[in-house]
C-alpha positions as a LaTeX table, in Angstrom:
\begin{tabular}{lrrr}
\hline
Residue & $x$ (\AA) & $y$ (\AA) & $z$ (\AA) \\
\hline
Unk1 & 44.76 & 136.98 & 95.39 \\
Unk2 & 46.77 & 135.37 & 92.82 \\
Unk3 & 46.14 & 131.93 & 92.12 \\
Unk4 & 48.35 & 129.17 & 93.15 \\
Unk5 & 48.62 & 125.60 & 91.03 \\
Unk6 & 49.25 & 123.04 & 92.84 \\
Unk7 & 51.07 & 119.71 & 91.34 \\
Unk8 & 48.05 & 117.69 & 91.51 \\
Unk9 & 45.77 & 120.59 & 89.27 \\
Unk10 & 46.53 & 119.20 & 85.78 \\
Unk11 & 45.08 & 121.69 & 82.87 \\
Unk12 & 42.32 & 119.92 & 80.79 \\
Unk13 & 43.70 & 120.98 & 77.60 \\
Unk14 & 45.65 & 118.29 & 77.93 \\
Unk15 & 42.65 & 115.64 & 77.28 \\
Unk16 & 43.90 & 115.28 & 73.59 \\
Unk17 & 47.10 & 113.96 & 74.61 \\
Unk18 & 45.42 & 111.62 & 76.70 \\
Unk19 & 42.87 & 110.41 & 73.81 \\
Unk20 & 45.60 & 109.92 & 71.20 \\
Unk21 & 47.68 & 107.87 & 73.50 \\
Unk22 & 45.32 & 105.03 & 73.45 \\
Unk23 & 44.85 & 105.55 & 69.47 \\
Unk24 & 49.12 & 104.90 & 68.88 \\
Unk25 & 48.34 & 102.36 & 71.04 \\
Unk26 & 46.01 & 100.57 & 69.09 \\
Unk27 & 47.51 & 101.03 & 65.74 \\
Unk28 & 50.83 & 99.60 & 66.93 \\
Unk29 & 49.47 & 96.15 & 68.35 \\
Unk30 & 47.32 & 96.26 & 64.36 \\
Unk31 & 50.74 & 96.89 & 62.82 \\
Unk32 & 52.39 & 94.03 & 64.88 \\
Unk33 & 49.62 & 91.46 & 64.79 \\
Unk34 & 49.52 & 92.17 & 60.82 \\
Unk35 & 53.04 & 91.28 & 60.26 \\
Unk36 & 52.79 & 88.04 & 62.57 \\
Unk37 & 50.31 & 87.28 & 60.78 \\
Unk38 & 52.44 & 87.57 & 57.26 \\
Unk39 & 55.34 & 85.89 & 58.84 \\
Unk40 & 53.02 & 82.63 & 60.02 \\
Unk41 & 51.33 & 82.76 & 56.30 \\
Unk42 & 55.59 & 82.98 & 54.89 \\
Unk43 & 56.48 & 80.27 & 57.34 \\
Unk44 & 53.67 & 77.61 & 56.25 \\
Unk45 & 54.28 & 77.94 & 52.77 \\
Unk46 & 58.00 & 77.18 & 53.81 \\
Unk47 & 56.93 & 74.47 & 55.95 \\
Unk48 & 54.95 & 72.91 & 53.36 \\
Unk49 & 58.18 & 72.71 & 51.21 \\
Unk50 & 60.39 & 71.55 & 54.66 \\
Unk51 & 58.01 & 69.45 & 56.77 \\
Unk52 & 60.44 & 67.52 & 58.77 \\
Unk53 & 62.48 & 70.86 & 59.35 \\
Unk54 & 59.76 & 72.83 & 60.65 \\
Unk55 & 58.65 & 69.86 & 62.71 \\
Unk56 & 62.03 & 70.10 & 64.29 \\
Unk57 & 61.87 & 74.25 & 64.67 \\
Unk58 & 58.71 & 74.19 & 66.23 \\
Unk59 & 59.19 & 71.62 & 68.85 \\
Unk60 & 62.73 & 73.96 & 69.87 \\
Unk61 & 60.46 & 76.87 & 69.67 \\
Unk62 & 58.04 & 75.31 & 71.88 \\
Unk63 & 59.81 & 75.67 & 75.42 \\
Unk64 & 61.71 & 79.42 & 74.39 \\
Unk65 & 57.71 & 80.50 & 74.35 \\
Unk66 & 56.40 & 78.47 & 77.20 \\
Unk67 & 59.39 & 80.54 & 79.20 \\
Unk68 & 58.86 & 83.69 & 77.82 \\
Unk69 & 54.73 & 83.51 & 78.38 \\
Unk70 & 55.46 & 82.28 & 82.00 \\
Unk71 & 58.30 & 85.18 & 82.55 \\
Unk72 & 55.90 & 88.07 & 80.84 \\
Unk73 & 53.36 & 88.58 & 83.93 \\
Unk74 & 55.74 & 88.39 & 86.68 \\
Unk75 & 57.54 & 90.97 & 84.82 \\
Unk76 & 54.61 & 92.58 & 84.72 \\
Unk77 & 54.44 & 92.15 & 88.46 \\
Unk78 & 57.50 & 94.05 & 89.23 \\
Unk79 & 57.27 & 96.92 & 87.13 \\
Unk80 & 53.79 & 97.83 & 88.95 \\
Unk81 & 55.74 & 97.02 & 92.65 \\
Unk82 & 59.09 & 99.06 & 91.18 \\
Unk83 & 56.57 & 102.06 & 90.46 \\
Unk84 & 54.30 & 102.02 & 93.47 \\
Unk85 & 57.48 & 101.59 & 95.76 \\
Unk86 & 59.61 & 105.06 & 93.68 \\
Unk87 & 56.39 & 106.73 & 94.19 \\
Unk88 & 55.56 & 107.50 & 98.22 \\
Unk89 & 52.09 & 107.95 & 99.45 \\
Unk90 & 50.51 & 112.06 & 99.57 \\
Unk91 & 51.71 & 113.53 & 102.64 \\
Unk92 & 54.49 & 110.99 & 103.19 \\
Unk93 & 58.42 & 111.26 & 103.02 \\
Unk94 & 60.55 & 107.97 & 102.15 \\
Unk95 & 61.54 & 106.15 & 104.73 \\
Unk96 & 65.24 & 107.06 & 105.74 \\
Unk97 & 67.93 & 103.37 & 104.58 \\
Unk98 & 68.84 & 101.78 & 107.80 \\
Unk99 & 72.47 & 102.86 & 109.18 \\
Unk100 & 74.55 & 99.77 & 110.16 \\
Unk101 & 74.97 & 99.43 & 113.52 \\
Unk102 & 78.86 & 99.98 & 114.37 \\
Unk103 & 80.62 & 96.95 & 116.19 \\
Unk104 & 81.91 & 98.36 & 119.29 \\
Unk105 & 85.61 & 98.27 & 119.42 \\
Unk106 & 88.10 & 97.86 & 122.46 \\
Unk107 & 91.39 & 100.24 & 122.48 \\
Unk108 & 93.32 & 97.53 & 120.94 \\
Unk109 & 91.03 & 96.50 & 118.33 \\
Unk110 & 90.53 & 100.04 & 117.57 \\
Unk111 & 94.03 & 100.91 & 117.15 \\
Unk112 & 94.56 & 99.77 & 113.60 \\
Unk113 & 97.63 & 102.20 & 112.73 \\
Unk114 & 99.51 & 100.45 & 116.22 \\
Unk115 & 100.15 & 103.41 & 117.83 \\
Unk116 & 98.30 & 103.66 & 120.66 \\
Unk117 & 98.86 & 100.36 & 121.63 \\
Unk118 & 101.87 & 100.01 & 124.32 \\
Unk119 & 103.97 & 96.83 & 123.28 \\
Unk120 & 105.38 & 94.61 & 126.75 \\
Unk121 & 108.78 & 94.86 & 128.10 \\
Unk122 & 111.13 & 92.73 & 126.47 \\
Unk123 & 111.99 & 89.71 & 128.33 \\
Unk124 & 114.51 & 90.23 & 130.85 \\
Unk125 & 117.36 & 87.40 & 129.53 \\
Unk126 & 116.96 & 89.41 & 125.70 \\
Unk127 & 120.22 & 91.07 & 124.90 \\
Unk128 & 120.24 & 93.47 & 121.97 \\
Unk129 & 122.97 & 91.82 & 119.06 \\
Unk130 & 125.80 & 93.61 & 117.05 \\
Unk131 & 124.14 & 94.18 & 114.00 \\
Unk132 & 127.40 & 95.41 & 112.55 \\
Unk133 & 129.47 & 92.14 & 113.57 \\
Unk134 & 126.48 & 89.70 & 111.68 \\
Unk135 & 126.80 & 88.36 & 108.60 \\
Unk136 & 124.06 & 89.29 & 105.78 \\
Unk137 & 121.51 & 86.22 & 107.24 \\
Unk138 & 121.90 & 87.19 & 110.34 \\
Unk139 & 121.19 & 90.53 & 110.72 \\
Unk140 & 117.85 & 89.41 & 108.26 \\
Unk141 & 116.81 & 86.74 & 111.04 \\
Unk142 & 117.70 & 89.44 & 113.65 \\
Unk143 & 115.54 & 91.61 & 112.39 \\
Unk144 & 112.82 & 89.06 & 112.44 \\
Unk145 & 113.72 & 88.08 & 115.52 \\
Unk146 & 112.61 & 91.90 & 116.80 \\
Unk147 & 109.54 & 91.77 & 114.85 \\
Unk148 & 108.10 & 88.12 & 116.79 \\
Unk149 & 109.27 & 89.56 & 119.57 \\
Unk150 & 107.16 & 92.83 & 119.56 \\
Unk151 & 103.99 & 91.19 & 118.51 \\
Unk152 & 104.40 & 90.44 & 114.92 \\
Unk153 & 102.96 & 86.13 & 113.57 \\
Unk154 & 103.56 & 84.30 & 110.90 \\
Unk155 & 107.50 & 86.07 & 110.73 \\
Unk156 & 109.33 & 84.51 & 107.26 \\
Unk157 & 112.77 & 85.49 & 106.28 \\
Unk158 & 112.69 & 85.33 & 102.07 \\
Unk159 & 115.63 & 87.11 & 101.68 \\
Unk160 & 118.48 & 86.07 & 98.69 \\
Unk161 & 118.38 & 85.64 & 95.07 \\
Unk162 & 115.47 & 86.50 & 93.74 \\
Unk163 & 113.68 & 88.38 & 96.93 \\
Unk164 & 113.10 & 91.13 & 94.82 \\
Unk165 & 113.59 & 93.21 & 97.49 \\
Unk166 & 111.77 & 91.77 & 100.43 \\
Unk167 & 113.49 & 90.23 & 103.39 \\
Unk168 & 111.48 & 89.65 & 106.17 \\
Unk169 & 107.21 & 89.03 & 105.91 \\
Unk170 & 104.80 & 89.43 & 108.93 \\
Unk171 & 102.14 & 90.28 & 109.91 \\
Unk172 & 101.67 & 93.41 & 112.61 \\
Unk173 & 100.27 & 93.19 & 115.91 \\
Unk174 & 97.05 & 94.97 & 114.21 \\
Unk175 & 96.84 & 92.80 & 111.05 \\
Unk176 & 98.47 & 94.67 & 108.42 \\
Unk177 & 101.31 & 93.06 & 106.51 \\
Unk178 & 105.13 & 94.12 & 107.00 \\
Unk179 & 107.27 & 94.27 & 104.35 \\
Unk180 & 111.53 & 94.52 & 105.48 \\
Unk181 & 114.24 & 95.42 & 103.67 \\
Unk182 & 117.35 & 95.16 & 105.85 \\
Unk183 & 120.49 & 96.81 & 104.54 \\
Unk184 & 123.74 & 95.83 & 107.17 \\
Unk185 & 125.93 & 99.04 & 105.48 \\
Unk186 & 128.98 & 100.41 & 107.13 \\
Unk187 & 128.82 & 103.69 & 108.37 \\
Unk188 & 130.54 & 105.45 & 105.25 \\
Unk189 & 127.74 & 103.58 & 103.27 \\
Unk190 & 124.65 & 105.31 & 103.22 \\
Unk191 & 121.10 & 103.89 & 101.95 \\
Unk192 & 120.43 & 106.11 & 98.67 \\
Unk193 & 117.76 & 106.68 & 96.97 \\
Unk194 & 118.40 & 104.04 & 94.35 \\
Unk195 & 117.95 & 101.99 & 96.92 \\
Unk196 & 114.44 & 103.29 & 98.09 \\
Unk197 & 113.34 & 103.42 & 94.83 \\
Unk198 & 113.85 & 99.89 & 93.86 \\
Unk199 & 112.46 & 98.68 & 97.27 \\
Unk200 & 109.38 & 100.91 & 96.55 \\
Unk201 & 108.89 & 99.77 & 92.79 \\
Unk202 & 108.07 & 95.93 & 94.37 \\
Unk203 & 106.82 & 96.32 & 97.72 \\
Unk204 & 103.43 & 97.59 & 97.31 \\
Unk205 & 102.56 & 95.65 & 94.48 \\
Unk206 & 104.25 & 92.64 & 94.35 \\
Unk207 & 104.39 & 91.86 & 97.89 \\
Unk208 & 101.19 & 93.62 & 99.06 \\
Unk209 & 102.82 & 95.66 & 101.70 \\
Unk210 & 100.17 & 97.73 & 103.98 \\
Unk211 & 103.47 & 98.58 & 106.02 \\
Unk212 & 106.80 & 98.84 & 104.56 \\
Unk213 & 110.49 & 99.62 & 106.47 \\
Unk214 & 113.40 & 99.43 & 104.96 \\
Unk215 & 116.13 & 98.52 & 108.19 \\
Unk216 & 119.90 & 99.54 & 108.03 \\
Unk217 & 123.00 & 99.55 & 109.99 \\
Unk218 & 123.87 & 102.96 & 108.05 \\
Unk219 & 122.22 & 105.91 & 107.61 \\
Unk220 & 119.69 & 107.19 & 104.65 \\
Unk221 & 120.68 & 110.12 & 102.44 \\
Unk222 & 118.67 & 112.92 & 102.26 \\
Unk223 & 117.24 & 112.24 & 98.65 \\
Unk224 & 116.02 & 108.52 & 100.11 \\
Unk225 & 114.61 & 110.04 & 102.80 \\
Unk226 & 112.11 & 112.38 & 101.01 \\
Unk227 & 111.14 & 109.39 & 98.73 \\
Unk228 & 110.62 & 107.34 & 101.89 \\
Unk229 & 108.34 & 110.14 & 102.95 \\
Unk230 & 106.39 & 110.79 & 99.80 \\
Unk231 & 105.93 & 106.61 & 99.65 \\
Unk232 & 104.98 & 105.97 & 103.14 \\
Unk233 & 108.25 & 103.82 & 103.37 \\
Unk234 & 109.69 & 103.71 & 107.03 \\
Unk235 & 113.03 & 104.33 & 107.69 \\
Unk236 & 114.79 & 102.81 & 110.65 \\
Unk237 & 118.28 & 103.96 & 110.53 \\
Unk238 & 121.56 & 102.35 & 113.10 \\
Unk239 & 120.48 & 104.55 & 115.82 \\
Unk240 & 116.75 & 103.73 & 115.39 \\
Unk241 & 117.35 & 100.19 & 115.06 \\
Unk242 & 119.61 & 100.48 & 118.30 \\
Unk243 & 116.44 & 101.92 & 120.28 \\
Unk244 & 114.50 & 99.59 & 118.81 \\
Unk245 & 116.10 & 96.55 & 120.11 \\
Unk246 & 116.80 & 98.01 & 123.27 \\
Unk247 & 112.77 & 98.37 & 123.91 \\
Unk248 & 113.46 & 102.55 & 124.32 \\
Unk249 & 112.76 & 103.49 & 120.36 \\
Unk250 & 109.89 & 102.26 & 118.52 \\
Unk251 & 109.34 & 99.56 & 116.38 \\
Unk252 & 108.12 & 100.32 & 112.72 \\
Unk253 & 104.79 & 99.72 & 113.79 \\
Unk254 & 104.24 & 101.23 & 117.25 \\
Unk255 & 105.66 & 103.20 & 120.15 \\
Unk256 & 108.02 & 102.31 & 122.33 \\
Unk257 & 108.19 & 99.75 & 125.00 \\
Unk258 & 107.44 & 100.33 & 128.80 \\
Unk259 & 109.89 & 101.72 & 130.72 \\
Unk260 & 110.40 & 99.03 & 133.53 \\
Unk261 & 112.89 & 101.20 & 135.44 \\
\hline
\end{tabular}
């Protein structure tokens, strides 16, 4: 039969390895203790020419040793627990790391994108606005008044000079934060790309957008509406926006509202 080695048979030939360890061993500690020794005989002759100097090095070398021989055997002490842990017992496999347990979630907790979660009916005396007829502010706090009224807190209009192009903040019914842009066009004005692009350029990173929308009275051109897509921008055109308000579209962050008829 042929002969099998097994990783604990170790060939004896390699007995002179194991002998001249011990020898390098030995000669290194000679070699350092010899030039300590030259360095204490160069430092007293200095000393004798500098008493008050090396009076004043040793007692600031003084505590630098007493921490270093007080550090050296529980260093020691953890190299000899860091091998004996690596290294498992014969016949035993390492213990598998714990898997943390996972926090059970409700529907609504666990429906962080917010669409699974059905938003109320509005209220009944909530009448949908002309967005067309406001003025610039007031489509913005229109638009903010459709985001606290499907769920969103802490709703800020920061719209004007110097929004750089945010104008409404919140923060979604499942915790991320909304970033609006809200462009009240006429109908021969469409959002362009332009537009997308500078919206995109500051949302994300100067805002901190997890959910952006850019809102409009208008429509989006097809160019804007491919960079919308390959930015994760969300586009809620005039007819959206319509549906939206009315509680039969959804809002930028969820499905539609239930139908009460």
């Amino acid at each position: 039969m042929p002969i099998r080695r097994t990783r604990g048979a170790t060939p004896r030939p390699r007995a002179t390895g194991e002998v001249r360890s011990p020898l390098l061993a030995l000669a290194l500690a000679g070699a350092l203790t010899g030039a300590a020794v030259l360095l204490f005989v160069r430092f007293a002759h200095w000393a004798g020419a500098h008493p008050v100097t090396a009076v004043l090095l040793a007692l600031l070398a003084l505590p630098v040793l007493y921490v270093l021989f007080r550090s050296m055997p529980r260093a020691r002490e953890l190299r000899r627990a860091a091998r004996a842990g690596m290294t498992p017992p014969a016949g035993e496999e390492p213990a598998p790391a714990p898997v943390p347990a996972q926090p059970v979630l409700d529907a609504a907790t666990e429906a962080h994108d917010g669409l699974t979660a059905v938003l109320p009916p509005p209220a009944p005396h909530f009448t949908p606005p002309d967005f067309a007829a406001l003025d610039p502010d007031g489509f913005e706090a229109a638009v903010a008044a459709l985001c606290e009224r499907d769920g969103c807190q802490g709703v800020e209009v920061v719209g004007g000079a110097g929004d750089l192009g945010a104008d409404v903040l919140a923060t979604a019914p499942d915790g991320r934060r909304v970033v609006v842009q809200c462009k009240q066009y006429g109908p021969e004005h469409k959002v362009g790309s332009q537009d997308l692009q500078r919206f995109g350029g500051t949302c994300w990173t100067v805002h901190g957008a997890q959910l952006a929308a850019v809102v409009t009275t208008s429509e989006f051109t097809a160019p804007a509406l491919e960079y919308a897509e390959a930015c994760g921008i969300r586009c809620v055109d005039g007819v959206a926006l319509a549906a939206w308000a009315e509680g039969s579209g959804a809002a930028p962050w969820g499905p539609a509202m239930l139908d009460t008829a």
